[in-house]
N, C-alpha and C positions, 0 to 999 in steps of 0.2 A: 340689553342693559341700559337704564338710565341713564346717561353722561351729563343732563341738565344739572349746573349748579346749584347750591343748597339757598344761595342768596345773589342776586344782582342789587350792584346802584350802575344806573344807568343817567349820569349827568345829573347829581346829585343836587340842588343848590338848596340857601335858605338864606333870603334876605332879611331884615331889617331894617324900614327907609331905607335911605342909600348907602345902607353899606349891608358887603354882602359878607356872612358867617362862616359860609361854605360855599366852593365855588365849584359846580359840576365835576363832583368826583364822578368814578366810573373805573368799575372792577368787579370779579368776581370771585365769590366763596366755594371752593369746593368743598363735599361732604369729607369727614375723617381727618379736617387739619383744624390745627390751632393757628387763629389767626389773629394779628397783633393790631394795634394802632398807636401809633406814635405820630406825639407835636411838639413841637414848644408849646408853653402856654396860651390859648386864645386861639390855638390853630384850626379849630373847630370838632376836637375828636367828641366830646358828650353831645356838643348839637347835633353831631351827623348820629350816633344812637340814636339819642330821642327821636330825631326824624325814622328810622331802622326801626324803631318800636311803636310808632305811631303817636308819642306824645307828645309831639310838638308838629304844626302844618310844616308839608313840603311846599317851595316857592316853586321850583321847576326841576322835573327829572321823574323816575321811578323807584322805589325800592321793589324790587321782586322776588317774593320768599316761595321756591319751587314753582316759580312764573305765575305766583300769585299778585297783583299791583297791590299791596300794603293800601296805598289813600282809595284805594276802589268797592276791595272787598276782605276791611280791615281784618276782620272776625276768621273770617278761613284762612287768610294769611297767618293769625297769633296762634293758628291752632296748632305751629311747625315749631312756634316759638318760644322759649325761656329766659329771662332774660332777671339781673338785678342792676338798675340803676343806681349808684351811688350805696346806701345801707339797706342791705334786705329790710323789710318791713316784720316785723314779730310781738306777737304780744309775751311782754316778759312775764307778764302773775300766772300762764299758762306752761306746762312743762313742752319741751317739746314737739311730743307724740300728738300732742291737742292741737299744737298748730297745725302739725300737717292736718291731721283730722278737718279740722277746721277749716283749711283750704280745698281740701277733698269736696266737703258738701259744694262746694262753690263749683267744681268741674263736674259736668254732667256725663254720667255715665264710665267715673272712674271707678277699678275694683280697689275696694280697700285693702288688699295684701298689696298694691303698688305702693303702700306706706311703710310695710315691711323691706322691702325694694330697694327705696331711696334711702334709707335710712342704712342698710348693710352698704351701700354704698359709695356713701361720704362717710362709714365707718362710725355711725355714731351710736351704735346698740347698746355699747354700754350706759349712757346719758341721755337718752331719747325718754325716759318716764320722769327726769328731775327739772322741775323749772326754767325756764329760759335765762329767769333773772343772774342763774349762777354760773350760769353758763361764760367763760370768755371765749374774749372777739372772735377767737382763731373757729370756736365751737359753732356760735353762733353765724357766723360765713357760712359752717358746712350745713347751718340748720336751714341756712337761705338758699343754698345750693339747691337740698333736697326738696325745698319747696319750687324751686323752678324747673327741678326735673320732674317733678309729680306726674305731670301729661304727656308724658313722654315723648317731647318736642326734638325735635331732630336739630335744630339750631339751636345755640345757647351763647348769650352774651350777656358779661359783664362789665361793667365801668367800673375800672381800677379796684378788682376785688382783692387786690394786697394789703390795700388801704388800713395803718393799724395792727397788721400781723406779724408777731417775730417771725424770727427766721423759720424756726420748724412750721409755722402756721403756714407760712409760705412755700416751704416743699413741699408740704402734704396737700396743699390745693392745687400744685402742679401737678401734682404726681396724681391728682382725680382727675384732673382737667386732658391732662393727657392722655390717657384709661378712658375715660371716654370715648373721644376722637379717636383713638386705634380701635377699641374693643368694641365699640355702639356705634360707628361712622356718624359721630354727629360733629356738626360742624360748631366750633366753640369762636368765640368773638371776644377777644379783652381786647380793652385799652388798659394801656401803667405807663407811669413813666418810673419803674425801676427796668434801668435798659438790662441790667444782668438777669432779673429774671425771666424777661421778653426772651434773651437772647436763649436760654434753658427751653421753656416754655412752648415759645411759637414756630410753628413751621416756615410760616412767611408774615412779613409786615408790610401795613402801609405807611410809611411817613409822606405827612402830608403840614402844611405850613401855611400860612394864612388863608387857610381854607383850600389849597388850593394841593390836588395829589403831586406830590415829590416824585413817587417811585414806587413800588409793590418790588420787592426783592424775596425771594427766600432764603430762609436763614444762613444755612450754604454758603450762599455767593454773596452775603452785606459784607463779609472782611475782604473782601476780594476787590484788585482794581478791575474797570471795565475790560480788561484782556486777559485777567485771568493771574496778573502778577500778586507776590505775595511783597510785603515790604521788608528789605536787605538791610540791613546794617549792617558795619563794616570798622571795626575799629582797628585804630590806625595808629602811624609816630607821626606819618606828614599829613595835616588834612588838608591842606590848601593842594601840593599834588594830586592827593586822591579826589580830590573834586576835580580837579582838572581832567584826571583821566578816564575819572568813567563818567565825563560828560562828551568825550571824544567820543567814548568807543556806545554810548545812547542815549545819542543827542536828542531822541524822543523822550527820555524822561525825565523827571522832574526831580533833580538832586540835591537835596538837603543836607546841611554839615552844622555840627555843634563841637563842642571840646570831646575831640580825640575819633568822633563819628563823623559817618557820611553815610547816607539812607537813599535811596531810590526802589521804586518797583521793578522787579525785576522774574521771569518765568523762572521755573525753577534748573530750568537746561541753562540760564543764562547765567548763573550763579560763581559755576568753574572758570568762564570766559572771563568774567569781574575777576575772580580774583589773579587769576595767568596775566591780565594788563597791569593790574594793581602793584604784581611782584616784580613784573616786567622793567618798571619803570623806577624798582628799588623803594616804593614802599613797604612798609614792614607791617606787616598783618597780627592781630594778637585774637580778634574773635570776627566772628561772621554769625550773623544770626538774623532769620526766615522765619516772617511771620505772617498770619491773617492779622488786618486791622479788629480791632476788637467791635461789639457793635455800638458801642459808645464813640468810640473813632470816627468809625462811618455815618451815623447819624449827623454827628458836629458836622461833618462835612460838608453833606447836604444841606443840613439847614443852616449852614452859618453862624455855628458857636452859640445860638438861639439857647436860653433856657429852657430847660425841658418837664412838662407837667402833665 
C-alpha cells in the first residue's frame, strides 16, 4: 500500500528583497482529507498556493506532489493536480457543457463521457446545456469545480472558494468537497477565512502567521487545551471565593472570573472535584457548563486576536 503523501512543502519560503512572504513552512497532505489554511491577513496563505501551483517562483524549499519536485518537473507534477485560484476562469456567451468541452480539447487524451462525470457531480445536469451568463455564483463555483476535476487529479485546491456564496452555495460546496475526499481519496486543499465553515469542512488546518507555520491541528483537537482539558464555567453568588478556591486546588491553570463566572480548563474527571471544593467552602453553585473552545477561539489564540482573511 502506498503510504506516500498526496502533497509535501518541505521548507517552503518566497521572498521578495528583504522581506520574506513565506517563511519555510513544512508539512504534509495526506490523500482523502480536507485540508484548511488559515491566516490573518498577509500571512502568506495565496502565496504559498501560487507557489503549490507553480505560478509564482519558489525562493527556497520543495513542493512535492506524489514526490514529484513541482519547480523541477512542473508538467508531471500538475498532472495530480486541480486547482482554482481566486475565480474560476469561464467564458459566459458559452453554455456550460461548451466550457467543459472546451477545456477537454486542451487535455490530451481525455474521454469525453468524463464531461458527463463531472458534471453529475457537482450536480449540475439540470443547467449544464444554458449559458454560463445566467448562471449564479453558487452555479458557476460548481461549473469551476467540474472544470478542475476534468483530469482527474488526485489533489484539488482552492483559494477561498466561499468567496460570494450564500449560505446554501456554501453547504453544497462542502458537502462535494467532502464526497470527494471520502469517496475518490483525493486530497482537497482550501484556504477561507470563514472559520465556521473551515471548522464543518476540514479534517485538519494549518494556521500559519506572517508567513511563518503556527501549528497543523486537526479538527478534533483545535477546541481542546494542550492536555486535553475542555473549558469550565462555573457560575456562582461569591466570585472572588471561587477564584480563590479553584486556584488552590489548580494552581496549574489559568482562572478567569467575570460577573457571577469563573472559567478554567479543566479534564473532564476534574469537574466533580471543582465543584466538591467549590460547595465545600460555601459557595453557591447555580450552573456548571464544559465546553470545546470553538475554532474561532482557538485561532485568536494562536494568532493573537490578528484579523483574519
Amino acid at each position: 500500500m502506498d503510504e506516500q503523501p498526496a502533497m509535501q512543502l518541505r521548507g517552503l519560503t518566497k521572498r521578495v528583497g528583504n522581506k520574506t512572504l513565506v517563511d519555510h513552512l513544512t508539512f504534509d497532505i495526506p490523500k482523502g482529507e480536507v485540508f484548511g489554511f488559515l491566516g490573518p491577513n498577509g500571512a502568506g496563505k495565496t502565496t504559498s498556493i501560487r507557489m503549490m501551483v507553480g505560478l509564482i517562483s519558489i525562493s527556497e524549499g520543495q513542493v512535492l506532489v506524489h514526490g514529484v519536485d513541482v519547480a523541477k518537473d512542473f508538467s508531471k507534477a500538475m498532472q495530480h493536480v486541480g486547482c482554482i485560484v481566486e475565480n474560476p476562469e469561464l467564458y459566459k456567451y458559452l453554455t456550460g457543457y461548451e466550457n467543459l468541452r472546451h477545456m477537454a480539447r486542451m487535455t490530451p487524451g481525455l474521454d469525453p463521457r468524463r464531461i458527463d462525470e463531472v458534471v453529475a457531480l457537482v450536480g449540475l445536469q439540470n443547467r449544464i446545456h444554458d449559458k454560463v451568463k445566467t448562471y449564479s455564483l453558487g452555479m458557476r463555483q460548481r461549473l469551476g469545480l467540474a472544470q478542475a476535476l476534468l483530469h482527474e487529479p488526485s489533489i484539488l485546491i482552492l483559494d477561498e472558494p466561499t468567496n460570494g456564496l450564500d449560505p446554501a452555495g456554501i453547504r453544497e460546496l462542502r458537502d462535494h468537497l467532502r464526497k470527494l475526499a471520502r469517496e475518490q481519496g483525493m486530497a482537497v486543499i482550501v484556504s477561507s477565512h470563514l472559520l465556521s465553515e473551515m471548522e464543518l469542512m476540514c479534517d485538519r488546518v494549518a494556521v500559519i502567521q506572517q508567513g511563518k507555520l503556527i501549528q497543523v491541528e486537526r479538527m478534533g483537537d483545535m477546541g481542546l487545551s494542550g492536555d486535553g482539558a475542555l473549558s469550565t464555567s462555573f457560575e456562582v453568588d461569591d466570585v472572588g471565593t471561587a477564584e480563590q478556591v479553584l486556584r488552590q486546588h489548580f494552581a496549574a491553570q489559568v482562572v478567569t472570573s467575570g460577573e457571577h463566572r469563573v472559567t478554567l480548563p479543566l479534564m473532564r474527571e476534574q469537574v466533580p472535584e471543582a465543584v466538591a471544593a467549590l460547595t465545600g467552602e460555601g459557595v453557591r453553585l447555580f450552573e456548571v457548563k464544559s465546553q470545546r473552545k470553538t475554532l474561532e477561539e482557538s485561532f485568536l489564540e494562536m494568532t493573537g486576536d490578528e484579523t483574519i482573511a
